[in-house]
VMD Tcl script that draws the C-alpha trace (Angstrom):
set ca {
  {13.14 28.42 6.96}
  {11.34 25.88 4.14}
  {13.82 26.86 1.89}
  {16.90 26.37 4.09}
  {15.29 22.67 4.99}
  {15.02 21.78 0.54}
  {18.60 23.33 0.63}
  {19.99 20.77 3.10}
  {18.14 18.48 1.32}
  {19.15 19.04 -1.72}
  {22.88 19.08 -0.71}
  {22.39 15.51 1.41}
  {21.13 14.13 -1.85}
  {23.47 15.69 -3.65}
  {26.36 13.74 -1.09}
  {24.32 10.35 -1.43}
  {24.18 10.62 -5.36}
  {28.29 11.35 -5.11}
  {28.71 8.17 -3.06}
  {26.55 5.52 -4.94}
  {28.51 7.10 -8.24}
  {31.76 6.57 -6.38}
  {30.79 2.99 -5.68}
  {32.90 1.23 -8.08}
  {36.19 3.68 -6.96}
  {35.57 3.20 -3.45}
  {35.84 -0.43 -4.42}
  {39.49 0.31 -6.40}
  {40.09 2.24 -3.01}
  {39.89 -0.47 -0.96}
  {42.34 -2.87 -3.18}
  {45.33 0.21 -3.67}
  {45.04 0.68 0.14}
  {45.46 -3.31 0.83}
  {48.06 -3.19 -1.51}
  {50.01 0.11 0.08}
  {49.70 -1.43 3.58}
  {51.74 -3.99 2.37}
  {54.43 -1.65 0.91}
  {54.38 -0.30 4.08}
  {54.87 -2.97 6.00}
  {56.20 -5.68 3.68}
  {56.90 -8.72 6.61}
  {53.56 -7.99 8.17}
  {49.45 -8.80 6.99}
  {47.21 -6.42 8.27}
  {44.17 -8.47 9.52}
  {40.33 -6.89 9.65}
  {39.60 -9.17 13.05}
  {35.49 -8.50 11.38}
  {33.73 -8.61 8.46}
  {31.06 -5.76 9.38}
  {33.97 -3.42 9.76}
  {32.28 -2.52 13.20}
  {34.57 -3.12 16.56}
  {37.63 -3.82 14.28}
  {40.35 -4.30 15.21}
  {43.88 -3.38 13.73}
  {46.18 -6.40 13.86}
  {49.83 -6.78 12.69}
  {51.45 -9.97 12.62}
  {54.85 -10.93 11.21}
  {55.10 -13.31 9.14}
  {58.79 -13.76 8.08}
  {61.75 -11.73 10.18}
  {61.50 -9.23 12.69}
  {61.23 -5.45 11.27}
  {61.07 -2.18 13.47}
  {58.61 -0.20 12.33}
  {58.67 3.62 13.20}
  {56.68 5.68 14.84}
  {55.59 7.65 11.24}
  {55.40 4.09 9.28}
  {53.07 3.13 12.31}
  {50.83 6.20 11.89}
  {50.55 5.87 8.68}
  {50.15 2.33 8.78}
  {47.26 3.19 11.01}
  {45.74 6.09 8.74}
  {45.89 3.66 5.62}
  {43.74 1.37 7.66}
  {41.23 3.79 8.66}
  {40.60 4.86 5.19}
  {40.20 1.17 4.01}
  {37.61 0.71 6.85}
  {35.76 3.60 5.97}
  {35.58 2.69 2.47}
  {34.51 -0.68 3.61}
  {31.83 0.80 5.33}
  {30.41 2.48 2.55}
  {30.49 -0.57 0.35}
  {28.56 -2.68 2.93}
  {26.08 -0.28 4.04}
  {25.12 0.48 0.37}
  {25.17 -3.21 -0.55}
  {22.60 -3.14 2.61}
  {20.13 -0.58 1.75}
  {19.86 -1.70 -1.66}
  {18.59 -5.17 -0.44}
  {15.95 -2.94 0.68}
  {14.86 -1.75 -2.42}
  {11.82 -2.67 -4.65}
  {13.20 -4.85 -7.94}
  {13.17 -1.73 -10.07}
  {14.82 0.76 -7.59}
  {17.17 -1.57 -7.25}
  {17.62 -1.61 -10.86}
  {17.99 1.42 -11.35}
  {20.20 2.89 -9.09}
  {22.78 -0.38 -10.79}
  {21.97 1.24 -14.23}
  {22.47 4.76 -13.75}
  {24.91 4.97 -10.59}
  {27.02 1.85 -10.55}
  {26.97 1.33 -14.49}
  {26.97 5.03 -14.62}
  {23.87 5.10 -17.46}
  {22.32 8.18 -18.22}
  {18.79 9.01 -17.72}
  {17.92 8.64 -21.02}
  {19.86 5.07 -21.51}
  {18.66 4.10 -18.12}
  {14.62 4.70 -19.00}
  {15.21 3.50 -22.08}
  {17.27 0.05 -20.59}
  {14.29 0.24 -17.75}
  {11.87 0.55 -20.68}
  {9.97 3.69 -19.09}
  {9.65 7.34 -19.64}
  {12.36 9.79 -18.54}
  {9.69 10.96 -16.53}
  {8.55 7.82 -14.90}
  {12.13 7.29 -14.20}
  {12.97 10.48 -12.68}
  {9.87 9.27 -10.20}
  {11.55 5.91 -9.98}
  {14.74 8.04 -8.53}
  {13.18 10.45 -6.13}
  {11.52 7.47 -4.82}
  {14.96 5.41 -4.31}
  {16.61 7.95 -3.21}
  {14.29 8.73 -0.48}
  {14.85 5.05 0.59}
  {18.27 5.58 0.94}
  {18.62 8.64 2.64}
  {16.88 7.12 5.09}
  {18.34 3.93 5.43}
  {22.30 5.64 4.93}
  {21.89 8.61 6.91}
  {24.24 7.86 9.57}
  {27.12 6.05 7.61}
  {27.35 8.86 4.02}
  {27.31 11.96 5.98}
  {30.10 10.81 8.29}
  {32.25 13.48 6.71}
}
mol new
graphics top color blue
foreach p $ca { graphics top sphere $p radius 0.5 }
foreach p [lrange $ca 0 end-1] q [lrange $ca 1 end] { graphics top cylinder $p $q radius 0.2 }
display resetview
């Protein structure tokens, strides 16, 4: 039983460490899919009606002439915009949580997961042991977990 709790444990951290590394591509994510919802639909903007990405909604207007859009171009449409929510989601709540954080958490989840440091070039950038740091990083991620449970493990 202990051992299946440290093993979903493990994995959830495993998940969190994945997203905050993924930080900067979720970012990239969220520019390609602005940019392929306008391929898609090349007369129209999409329009995120919030800024918290919570109770969007998904508005087309036309700009320039009128264009029938099909029912597949729609879906997608609406699939693309899903995805750039979610990934919007995931930006803000982590921007969140790490607010949270004391200055050197904070520090060093920029160093080694948005900068992608290692642990050695992110104790010795911190100026602590690899030890001290792998404290620093238990503690952190602890914070998070808590504070990011609902919104990483969506999936």
């Amino acid at each position: 039983m202990i051992n299946s709790i440290n093993n979903t444990e493990s994995r959830k951290l495993k998940e969190l460490e994945y997203h905050l590394k993924n930080y900067n591509i979720y970012k990239s994510a969220i520019k390609n899919l602005q940019k392929q919802l306008s391929y898609l639909i090349p007369n129209f903007t999409a329009d995120d009606t919030t800024s918290d990405c919570s109770n969007s909604e998904f508005k087309i207007e036309m700009v320039k002439d009128t264009v029938d859009l099909d029912r597949i171009s729609s879906l997608r449409a609406l699939n693309l915009y899903e995805e750039l929510l979610y990934y919007k989601l995931i930006i803000s709540s982590i921007d969140t949580s790490l607010e949270e954080l004391d200055e050197l958490e904070h520090e060093f989840v920029i160093l080694r997961y948005k900068k992608g440091y290692s642990i050695i070039k992110t104790s010795l950038e911190l100026g602590y042991s690899e030890k001290y740091v792998f404290n620093i990083r238990k503690h952190a991620l602890r914070k998070l977990m808590i504070s990011l449970k609902g919104i990483l493990f969506l999936n």
